[in-house]
C-alpha positions as a Markdown table, in Angstrom:
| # | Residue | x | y | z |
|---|---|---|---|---|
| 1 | Unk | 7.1 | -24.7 | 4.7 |
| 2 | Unk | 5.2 | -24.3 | 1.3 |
| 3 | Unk | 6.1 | -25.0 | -1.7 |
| 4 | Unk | 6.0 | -22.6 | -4.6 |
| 5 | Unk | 3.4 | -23.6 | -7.8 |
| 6 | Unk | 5.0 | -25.6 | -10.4 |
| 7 | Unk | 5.7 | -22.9 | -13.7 |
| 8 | Unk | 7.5 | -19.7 | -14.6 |
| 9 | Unk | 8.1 | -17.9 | -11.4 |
| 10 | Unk | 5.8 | -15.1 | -9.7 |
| 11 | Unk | 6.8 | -11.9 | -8.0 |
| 12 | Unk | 5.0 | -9.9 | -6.1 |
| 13 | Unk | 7.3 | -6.2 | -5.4 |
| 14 | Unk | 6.7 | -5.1 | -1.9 |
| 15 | Unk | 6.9 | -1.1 | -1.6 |
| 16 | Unk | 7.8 | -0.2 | 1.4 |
| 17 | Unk | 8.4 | -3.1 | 3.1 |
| 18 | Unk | 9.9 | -3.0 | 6.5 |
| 19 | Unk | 6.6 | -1.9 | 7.6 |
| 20 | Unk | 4.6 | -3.9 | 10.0 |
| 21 | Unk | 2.0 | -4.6 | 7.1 |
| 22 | Unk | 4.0 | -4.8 | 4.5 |
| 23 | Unk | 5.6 | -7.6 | 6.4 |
| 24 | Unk | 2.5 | -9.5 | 6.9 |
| 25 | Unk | 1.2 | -9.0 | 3.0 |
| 26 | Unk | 5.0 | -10.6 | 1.9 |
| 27 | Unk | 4.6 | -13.3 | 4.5 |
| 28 | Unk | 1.0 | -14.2 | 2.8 |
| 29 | Unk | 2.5 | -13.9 | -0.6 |
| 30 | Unk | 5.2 | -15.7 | 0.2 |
| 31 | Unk | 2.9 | -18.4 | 1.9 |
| 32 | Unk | 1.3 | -18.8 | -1.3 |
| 33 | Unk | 4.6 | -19.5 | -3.4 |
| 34 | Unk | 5.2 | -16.4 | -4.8 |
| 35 | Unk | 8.8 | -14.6 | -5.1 |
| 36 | Unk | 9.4 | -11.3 | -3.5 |
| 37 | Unk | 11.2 | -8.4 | -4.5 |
| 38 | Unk | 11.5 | -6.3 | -0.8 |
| 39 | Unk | 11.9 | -2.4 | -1.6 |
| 40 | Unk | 12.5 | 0.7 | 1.0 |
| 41 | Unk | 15.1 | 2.1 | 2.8 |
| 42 | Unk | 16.4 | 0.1 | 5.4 |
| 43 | Unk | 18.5 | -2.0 | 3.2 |
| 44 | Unk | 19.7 | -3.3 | 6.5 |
| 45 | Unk | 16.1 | -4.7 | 7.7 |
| 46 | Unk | 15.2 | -5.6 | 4.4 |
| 47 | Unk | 18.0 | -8.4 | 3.8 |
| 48 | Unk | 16.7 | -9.6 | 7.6 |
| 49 | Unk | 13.3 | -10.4 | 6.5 |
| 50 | Unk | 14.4 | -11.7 | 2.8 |
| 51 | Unk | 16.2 | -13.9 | 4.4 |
| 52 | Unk | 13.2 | -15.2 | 7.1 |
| 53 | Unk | 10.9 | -15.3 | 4.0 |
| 54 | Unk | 12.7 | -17.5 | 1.8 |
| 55 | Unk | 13.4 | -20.2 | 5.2 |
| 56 | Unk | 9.8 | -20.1 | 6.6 |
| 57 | Unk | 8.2 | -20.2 | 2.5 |
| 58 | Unk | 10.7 | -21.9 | 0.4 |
| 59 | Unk | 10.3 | -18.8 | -2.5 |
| 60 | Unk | 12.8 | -16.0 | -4.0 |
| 61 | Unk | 13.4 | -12.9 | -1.8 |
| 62 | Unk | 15.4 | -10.1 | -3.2 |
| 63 | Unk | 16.4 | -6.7 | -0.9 |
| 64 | Unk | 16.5 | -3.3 | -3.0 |
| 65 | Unk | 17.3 | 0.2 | -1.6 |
| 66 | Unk | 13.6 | 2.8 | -2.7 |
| 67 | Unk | 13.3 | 6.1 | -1.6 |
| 68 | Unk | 10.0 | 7.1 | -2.6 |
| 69 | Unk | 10.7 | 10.9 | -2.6 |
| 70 | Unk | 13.3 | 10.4 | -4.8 |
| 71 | Unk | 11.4 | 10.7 | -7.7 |
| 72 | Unk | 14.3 | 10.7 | -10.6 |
| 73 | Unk | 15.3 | 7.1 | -9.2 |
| 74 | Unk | 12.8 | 5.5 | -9.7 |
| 75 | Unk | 12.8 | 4.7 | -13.4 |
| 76 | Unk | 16.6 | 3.3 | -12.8 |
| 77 | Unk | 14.8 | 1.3 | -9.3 |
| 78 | Unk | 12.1 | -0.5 | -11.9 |
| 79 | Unk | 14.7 | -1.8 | -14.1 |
| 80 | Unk | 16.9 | -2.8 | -10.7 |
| 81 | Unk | 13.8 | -5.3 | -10.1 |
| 82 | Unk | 13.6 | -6.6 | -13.5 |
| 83 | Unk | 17.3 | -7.7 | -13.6 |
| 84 | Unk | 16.3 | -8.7 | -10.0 |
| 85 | Unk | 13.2 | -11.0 | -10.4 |
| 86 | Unk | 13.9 | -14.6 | -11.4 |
| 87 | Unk | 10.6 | -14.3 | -13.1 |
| 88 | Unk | 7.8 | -12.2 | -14.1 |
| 89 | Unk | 6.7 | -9.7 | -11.7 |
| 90 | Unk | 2.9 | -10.4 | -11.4 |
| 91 | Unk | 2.4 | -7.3 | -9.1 |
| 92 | Unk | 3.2 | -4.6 | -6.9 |
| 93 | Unk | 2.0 | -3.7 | -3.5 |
| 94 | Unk | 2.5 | -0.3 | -2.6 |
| 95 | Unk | 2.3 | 0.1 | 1.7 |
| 96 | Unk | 4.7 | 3.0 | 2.3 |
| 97 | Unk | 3.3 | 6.3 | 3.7 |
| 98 | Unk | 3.4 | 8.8 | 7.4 |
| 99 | Unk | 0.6 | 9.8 | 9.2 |
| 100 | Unk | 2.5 | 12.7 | 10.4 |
| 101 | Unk | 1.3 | 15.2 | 12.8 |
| 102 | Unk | -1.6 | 17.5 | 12.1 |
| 103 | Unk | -1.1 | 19.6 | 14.9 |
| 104 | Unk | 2.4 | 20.1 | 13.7 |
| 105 | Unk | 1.8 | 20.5 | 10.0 |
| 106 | Unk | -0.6 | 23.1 | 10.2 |
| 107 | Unk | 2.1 | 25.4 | 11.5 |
| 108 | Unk | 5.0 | 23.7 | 9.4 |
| 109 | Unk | 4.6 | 23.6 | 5.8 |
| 110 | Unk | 7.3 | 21.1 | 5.4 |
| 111 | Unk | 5.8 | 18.8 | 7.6 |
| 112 | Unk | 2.5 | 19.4 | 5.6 |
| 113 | Unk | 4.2 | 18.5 | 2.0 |
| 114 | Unk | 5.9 | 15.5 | 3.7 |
| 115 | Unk | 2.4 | 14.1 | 5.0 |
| 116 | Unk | 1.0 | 14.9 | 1.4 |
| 117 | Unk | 4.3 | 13.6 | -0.8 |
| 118 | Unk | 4.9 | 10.8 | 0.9 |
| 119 | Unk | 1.2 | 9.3 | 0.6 |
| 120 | Unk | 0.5 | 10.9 | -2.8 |
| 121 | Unk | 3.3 | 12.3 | -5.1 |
| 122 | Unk | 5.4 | 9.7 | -4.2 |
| 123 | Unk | 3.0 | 7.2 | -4.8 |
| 124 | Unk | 1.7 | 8.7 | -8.5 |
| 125 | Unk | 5.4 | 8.5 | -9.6 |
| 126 | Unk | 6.2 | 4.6 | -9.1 |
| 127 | Unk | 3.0 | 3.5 | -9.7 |
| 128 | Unk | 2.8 | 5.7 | -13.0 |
| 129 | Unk | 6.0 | 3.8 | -14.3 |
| 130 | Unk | 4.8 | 0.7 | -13.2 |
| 131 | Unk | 1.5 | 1.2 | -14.8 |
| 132 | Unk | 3.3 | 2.0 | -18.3 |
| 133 | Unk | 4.9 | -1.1 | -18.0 |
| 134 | Unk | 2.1 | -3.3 | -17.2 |
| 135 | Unk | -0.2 | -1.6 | -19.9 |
| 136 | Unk | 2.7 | -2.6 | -22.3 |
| 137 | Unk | 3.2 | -6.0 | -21.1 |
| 138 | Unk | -1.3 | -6.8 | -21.4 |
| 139 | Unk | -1.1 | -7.8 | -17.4 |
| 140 | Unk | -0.4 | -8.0 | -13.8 |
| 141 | Unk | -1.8 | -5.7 | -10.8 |
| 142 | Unk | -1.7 | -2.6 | -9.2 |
| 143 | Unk | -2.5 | -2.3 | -5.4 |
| 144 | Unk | -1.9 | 0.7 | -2.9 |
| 145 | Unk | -2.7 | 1.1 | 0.6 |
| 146 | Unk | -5.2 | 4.5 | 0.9 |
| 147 | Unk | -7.2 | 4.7 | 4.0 |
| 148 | Unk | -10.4 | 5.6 | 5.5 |
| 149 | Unk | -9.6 | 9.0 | 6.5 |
| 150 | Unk | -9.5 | 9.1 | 2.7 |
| 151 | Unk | -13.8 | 9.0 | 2.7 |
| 152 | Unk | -14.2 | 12.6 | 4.8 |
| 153 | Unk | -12.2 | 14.9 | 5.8 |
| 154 | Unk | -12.1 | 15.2 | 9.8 |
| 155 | Unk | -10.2 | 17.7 | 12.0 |
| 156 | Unk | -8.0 | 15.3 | 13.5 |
| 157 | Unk | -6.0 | 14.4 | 10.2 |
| 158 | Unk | -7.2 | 16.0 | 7.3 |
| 159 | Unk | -4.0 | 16.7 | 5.4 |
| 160 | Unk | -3.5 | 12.8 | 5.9 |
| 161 | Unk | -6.6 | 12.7 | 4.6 |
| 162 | Unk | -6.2 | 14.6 | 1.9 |
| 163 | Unk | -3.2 | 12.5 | 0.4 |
| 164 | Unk | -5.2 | 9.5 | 0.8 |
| 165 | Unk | -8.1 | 11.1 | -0.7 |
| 166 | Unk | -6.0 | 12.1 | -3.8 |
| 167 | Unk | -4.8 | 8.6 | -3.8 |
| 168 | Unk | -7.9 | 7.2 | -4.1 |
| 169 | Unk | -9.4 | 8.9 | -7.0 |
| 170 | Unk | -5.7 | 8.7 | -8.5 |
| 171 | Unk | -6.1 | 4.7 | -8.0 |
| 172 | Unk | -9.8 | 4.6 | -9.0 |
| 173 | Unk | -8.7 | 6.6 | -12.8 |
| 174 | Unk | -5.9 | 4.2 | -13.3 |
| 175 | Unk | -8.4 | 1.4 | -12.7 |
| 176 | Unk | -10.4 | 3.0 | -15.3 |
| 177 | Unk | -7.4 | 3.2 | -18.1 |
| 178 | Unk | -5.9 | 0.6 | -17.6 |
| 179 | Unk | -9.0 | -2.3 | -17.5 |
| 180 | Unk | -8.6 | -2.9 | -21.2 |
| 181 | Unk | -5.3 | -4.0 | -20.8 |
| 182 | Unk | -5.9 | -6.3 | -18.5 |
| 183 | Unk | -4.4 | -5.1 | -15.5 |
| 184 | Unk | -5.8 | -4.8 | -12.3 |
| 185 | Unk | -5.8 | -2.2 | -9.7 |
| 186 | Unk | -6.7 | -2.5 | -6.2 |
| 187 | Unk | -7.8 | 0.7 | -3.8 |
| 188 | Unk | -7.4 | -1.2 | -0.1 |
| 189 | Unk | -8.5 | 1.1 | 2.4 |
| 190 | Unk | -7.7 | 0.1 | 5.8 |
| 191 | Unk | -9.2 | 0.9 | 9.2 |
| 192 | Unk | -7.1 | 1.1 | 13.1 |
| 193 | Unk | -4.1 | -1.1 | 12.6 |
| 194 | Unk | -1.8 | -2.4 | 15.5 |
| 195 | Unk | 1.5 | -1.0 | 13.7 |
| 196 | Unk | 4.1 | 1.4 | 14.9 |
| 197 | Unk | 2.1 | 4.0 | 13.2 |
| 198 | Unk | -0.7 | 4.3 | 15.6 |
| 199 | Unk | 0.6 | 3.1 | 18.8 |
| 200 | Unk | -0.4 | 5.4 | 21.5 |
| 201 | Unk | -2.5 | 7.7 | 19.6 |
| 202 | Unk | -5.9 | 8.6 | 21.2 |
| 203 | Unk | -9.1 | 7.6 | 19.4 |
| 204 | Unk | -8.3 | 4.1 | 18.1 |
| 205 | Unk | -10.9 | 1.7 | 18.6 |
| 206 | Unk | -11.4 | -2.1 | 17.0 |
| 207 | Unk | -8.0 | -2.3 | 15.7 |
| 208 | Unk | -7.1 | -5.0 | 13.5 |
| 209 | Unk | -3.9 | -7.2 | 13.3 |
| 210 | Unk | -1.4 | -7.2 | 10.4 |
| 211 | Unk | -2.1 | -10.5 | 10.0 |
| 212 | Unk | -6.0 | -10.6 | 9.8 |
| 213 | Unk | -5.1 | -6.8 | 7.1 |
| 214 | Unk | -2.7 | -8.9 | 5.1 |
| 215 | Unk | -5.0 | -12.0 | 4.6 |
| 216 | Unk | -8.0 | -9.2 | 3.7 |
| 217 | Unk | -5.3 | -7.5 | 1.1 |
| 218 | Unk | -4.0 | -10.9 | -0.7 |
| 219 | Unk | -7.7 | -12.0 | -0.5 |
| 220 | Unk | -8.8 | -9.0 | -2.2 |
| 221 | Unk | -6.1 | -9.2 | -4.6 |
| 222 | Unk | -6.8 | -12.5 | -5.6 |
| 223 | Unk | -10.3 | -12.5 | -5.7 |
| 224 | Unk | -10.0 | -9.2 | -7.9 |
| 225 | Unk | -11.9 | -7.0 | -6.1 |
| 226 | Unk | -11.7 | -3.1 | -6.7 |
| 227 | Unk | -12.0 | -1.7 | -3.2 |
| 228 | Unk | -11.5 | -3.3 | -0.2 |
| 229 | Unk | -12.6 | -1.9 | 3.3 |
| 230 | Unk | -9.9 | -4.0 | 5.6 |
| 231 | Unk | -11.8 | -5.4 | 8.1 |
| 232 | Unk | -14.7 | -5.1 | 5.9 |
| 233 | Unk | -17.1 | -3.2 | 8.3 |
| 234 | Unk | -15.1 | -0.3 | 7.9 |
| 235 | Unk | -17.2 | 0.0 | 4.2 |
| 236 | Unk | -20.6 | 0.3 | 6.8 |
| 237 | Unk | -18.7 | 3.1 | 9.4 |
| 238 | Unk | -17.9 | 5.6 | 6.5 |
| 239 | Unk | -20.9 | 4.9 | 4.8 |
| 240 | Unk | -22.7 | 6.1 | 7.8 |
| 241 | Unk | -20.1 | 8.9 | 8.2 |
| 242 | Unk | -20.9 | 10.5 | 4.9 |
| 243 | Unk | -24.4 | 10.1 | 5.5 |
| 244 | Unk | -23.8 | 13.0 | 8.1 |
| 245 | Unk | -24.9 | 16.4 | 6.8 |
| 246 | Unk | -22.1 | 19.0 | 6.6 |
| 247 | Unk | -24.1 | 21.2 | 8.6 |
| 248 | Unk | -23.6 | 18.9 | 11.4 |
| 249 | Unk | -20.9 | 17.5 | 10.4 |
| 250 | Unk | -18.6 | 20.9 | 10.9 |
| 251 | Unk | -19.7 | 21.1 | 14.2 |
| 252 | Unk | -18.2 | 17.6 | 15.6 |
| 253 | Unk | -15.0 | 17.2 | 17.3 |
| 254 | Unk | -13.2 | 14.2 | 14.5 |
């Protein structure tokens, strides 16, 4: 079991939580000695692992009900984690989103605004109170889980894409305003992951473990890096993907 640093307390809010890894990233903070606010809505599940964090790391874990689309809660949800926290909250980790279906959401519109409020809209509204705050306050970090299929838009998932696009340049502007405060915000954009998310879709190749993403994401966090490519090669793949002329590019089956 670790022990937590001597000092005022550290928390690290965990949006989004029950998933596979957001799990890992609190199990890494936790491993580290920092307290954890747990946030989504499986209240249920969220107690479960709060309770499995603060046996296996010795820290503060705290369960709180978040529903991101639920955008006029989420000034009342912020102030829920302050009285919450046993000490400053250094940072927030935002790992909520849906892949959706493309197939589906091309003929649905609601399943289309779903895919692009969950991974955008909902994440601009949080992170935009939570920004005010640490602006305010002169510290602490930002970080939100885009993706690759952020870097170009392919066939296969481009209205995921889209909202993780958005994100992106959303993150990377925030980074920009809020530097000279002193707080820091990190873009991670992850490749394949073995979660729940993926499992059985076609297509997936060199997929990484939550584990191996969540050490890459604390690592990047704590070594203050802007963008992180989790596992790093994915930084090489799109690189070589954008290369790709559109003329060609149109005409491949992504």
């Amino acid at each position: 079991m670790s022990s937590p640093p001597p000092g005022p307390r550290r928390t690290v809010l965990i949006l989004g939580a029950t998933s596979a890894i957001a799990r890992a990233v609190a199990s890494e903070f936790g491993r580290r000695g920092f307290d954890l606010l747990l946030a989504g809505r499986d209240t249920e599940e969220l107690e479960l692992l709060a309770a499995d964090l603060r046996i296996r790391h010795g820290v503060g874990a705290a369960a709180l009900p978040f529903e991101a689309l639920a955008y006029e809660t989420h000034a009342r949800f912020l102030e829920e984690c302050q009285a919450a926290s046993a000490g400053t909250i250094e940072g927030a980790v935002l790992c909520f989103g849906t892949l959706g279906d493309q197939a589906s959401a091309q003929a649905d519109f609601a399943q289309a605004r779903e895919i692009l409020e969950t991974n955008f809209v909902a994440a601009v509204s949080i992170f935009n109170l939570l920004a005010n705050a640490f602006e305010a306050r002169g510290g602490g970090f930002l970080c939100a889980l885009s993706s690759v299929a952020g870097d170009r838009g392919r066939q296969s998932n481009y209205l995921y894409g889209a909202a993780k696009a958005g994100l992106s340049a959303y993150l990377q502007g925030l980074r920009n305003r809020l530097f000279p405060a002193g707080v820091r915000v990190v873009t991670i954009k992850p490749g394949f992951v073995d979660t729940a998310m993926t499992f059985g879709r076609p297509g997936m190749f060199l997929v990484a473990s939550p584990e191996a993403v969540a050490r890459r994401i604390v690592g990047a966090i704590t070594g203050r890096e802007d963008v992180a490519y989790v596992p790093r090669f994915w930084r090489l793949v799109m690189i070589l993907l954008r290369l790709v002329p559109e003329a060609l590019f149109k005409r491949m089956r992504l």
